[in-house]
mmCIF file of the C-alpha atoms, coordinates in Angstrom:
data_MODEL
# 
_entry.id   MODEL 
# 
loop_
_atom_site.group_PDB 
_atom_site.id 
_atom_site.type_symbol 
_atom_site.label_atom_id 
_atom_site.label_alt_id 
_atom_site.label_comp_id 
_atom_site.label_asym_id 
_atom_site.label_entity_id 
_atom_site.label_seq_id 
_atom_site.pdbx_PDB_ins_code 
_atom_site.Cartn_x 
_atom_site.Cartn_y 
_atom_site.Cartn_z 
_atom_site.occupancy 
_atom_site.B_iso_or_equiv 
_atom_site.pdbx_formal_charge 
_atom_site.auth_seq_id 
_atom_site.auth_comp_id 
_atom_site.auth_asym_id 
_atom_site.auth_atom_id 
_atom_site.pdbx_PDB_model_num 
ATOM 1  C CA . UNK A 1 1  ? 0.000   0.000  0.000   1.00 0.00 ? 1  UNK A CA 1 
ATOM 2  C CA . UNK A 1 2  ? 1.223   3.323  -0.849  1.00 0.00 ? 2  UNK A CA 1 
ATOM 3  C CA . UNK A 1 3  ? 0.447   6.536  0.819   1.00 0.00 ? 3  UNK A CA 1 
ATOM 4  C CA . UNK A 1 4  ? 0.189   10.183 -1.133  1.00 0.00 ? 4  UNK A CA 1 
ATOM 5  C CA . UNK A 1 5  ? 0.229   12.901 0.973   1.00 0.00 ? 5  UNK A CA 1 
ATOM 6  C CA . UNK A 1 6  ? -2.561  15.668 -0.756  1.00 0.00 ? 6  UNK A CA 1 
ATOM 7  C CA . UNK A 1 7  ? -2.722  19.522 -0.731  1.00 0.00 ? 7  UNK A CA 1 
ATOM 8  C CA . UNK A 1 8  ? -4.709  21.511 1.683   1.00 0.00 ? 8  UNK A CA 1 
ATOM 9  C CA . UNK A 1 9  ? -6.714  21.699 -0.892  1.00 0.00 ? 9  UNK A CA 1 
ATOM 10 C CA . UNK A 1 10 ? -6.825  18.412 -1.507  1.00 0.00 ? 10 UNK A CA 1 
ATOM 11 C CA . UNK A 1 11 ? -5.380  17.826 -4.699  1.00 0.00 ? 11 UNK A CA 1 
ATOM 12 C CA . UNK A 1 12 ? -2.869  15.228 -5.109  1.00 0.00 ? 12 UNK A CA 1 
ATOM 13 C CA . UNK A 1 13 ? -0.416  14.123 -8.063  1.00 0.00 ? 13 UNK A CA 1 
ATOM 14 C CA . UNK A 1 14 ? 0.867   10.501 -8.659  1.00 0.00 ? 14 UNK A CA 1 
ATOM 15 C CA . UNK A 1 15 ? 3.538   10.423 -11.876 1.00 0.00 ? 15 UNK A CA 1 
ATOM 16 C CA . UNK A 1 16 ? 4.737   7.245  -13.289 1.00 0.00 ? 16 UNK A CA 1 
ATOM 17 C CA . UNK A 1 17 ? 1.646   4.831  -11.995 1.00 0.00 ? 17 UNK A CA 1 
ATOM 18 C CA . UNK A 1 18 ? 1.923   1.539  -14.426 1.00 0.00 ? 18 UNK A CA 1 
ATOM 19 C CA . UNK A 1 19 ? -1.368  1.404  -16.341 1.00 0.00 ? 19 UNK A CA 1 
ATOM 20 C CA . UNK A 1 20 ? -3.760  -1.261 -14.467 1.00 0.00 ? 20 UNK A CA 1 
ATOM 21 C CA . UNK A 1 21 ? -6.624  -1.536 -11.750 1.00 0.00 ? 21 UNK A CA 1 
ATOM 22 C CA . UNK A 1 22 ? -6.435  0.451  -8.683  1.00 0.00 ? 22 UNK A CA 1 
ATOM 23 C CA . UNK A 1 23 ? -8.508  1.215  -5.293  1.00 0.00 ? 23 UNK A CA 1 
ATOM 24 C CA . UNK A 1 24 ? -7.729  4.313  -3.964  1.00 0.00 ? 24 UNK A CA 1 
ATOM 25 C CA . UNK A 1 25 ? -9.059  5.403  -0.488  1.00 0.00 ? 25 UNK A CA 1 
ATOM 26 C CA . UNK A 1 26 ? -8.310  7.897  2.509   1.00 0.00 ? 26 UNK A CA 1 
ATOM 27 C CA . UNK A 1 27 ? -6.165  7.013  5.509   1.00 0.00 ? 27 UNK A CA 1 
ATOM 28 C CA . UNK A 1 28 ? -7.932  5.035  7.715   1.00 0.00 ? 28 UNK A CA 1 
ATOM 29 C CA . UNK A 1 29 ? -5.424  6.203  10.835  1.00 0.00 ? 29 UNK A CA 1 
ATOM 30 C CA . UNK A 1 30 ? -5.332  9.560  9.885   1.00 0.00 ? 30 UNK A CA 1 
ATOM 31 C CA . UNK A 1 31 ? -9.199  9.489  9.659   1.00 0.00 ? 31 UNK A CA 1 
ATOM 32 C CA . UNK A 1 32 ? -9.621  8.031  12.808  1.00 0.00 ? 32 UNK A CA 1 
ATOM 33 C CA . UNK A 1 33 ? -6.797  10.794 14.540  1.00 0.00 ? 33 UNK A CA 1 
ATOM 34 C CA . UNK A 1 34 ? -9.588  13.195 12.950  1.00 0.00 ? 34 UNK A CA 1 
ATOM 35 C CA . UNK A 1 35 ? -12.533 11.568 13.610  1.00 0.00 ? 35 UNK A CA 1 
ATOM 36 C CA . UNK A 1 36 ? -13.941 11.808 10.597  1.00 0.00 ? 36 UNK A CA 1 
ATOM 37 C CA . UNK A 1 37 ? -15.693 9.090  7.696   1.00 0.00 ? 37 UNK A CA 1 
ATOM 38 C CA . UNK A 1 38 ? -15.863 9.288  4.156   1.00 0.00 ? 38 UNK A CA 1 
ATOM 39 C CA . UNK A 1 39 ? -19.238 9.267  2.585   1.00 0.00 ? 39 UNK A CA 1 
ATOM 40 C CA . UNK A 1 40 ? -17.785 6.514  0.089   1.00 0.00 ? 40 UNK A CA 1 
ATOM 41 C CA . UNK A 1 41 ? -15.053 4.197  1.704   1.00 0.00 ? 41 UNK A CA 1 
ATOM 42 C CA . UNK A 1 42 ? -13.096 3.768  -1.511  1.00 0.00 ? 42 UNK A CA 1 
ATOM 43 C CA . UNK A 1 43 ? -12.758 4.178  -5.793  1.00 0.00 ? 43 UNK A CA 1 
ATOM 44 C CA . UNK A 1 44 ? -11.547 1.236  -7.907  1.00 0.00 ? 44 UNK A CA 1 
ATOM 45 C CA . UNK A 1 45 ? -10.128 3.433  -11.403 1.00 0.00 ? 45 UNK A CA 1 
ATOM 46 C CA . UNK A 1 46 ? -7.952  2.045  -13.988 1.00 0.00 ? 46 UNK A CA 1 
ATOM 47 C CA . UNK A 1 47 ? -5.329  3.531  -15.084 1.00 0.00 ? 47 UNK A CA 1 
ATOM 48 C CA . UNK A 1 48 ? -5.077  3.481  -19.122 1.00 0.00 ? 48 UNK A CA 1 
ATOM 49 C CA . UNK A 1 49 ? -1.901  2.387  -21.227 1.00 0.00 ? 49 UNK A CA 1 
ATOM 50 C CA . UNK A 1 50 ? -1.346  5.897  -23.362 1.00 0.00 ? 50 UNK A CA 1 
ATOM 51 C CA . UNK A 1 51 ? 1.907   7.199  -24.840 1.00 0.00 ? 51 UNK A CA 1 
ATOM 52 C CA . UNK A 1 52 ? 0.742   10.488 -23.341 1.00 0.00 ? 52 UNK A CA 1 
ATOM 53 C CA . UNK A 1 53 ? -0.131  9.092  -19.809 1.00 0.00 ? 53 UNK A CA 1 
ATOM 54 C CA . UNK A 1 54 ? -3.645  9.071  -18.320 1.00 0.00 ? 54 UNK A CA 1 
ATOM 55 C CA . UNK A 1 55 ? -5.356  11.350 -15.733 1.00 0.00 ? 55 UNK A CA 1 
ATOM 56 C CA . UNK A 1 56 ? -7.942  10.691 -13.391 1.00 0.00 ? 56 UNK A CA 1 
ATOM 57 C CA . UNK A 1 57 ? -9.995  13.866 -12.196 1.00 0.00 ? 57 UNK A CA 1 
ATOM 58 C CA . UNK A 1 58 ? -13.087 12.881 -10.834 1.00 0.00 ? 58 UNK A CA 1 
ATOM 59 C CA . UNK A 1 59 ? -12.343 11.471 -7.697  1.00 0.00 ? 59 UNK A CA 1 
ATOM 60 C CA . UNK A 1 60 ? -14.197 13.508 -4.843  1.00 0.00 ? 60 UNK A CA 1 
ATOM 61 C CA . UNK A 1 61 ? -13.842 11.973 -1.329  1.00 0.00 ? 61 UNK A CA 1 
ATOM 62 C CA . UNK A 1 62 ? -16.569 13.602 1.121   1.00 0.00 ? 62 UNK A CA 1 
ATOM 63 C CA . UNK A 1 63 ? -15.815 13.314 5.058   1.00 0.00 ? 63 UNK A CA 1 
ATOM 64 C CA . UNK A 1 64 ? -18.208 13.758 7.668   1.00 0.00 ? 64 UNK A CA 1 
ATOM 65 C CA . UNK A 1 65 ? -17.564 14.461 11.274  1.00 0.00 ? 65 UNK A CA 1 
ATOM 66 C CA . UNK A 1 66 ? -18.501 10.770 13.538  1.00 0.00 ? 66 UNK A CA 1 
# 
């Protein structure tokens, strides 16, 4: 498992993924330290083989206060 680190904003960048099937999903450690739950647990995406790369930009993680 590998962890990204986002923005404050949220926004995160991952270069040089190989192209295949993925889950991607918060923290669970850092959500507990914040008490907080996402809305969806987790997003399965695959990442397409392009000569130009692939990006994923609809992934939108909503976390509610337990």
């Amino acid at each position: 498992m590998k962890c990204i680190l986002t923005e404050s904003d949220g926004y995160f960048n991952y270069m040089g993924l190989p192209p295949g099937n993925y889950i991607i999903q918060p923290d669970k450690a850092q959500l507990k330290k914040l008490k907080l739950k996402p809305q969806q647990a987790a997003y399965d995406l695959h990442i397409s083989t392009k000569r130009e790369g692939d990006v994923i930009d609809d992934i939108l993680f909503i976390l509610e206060r337990k």
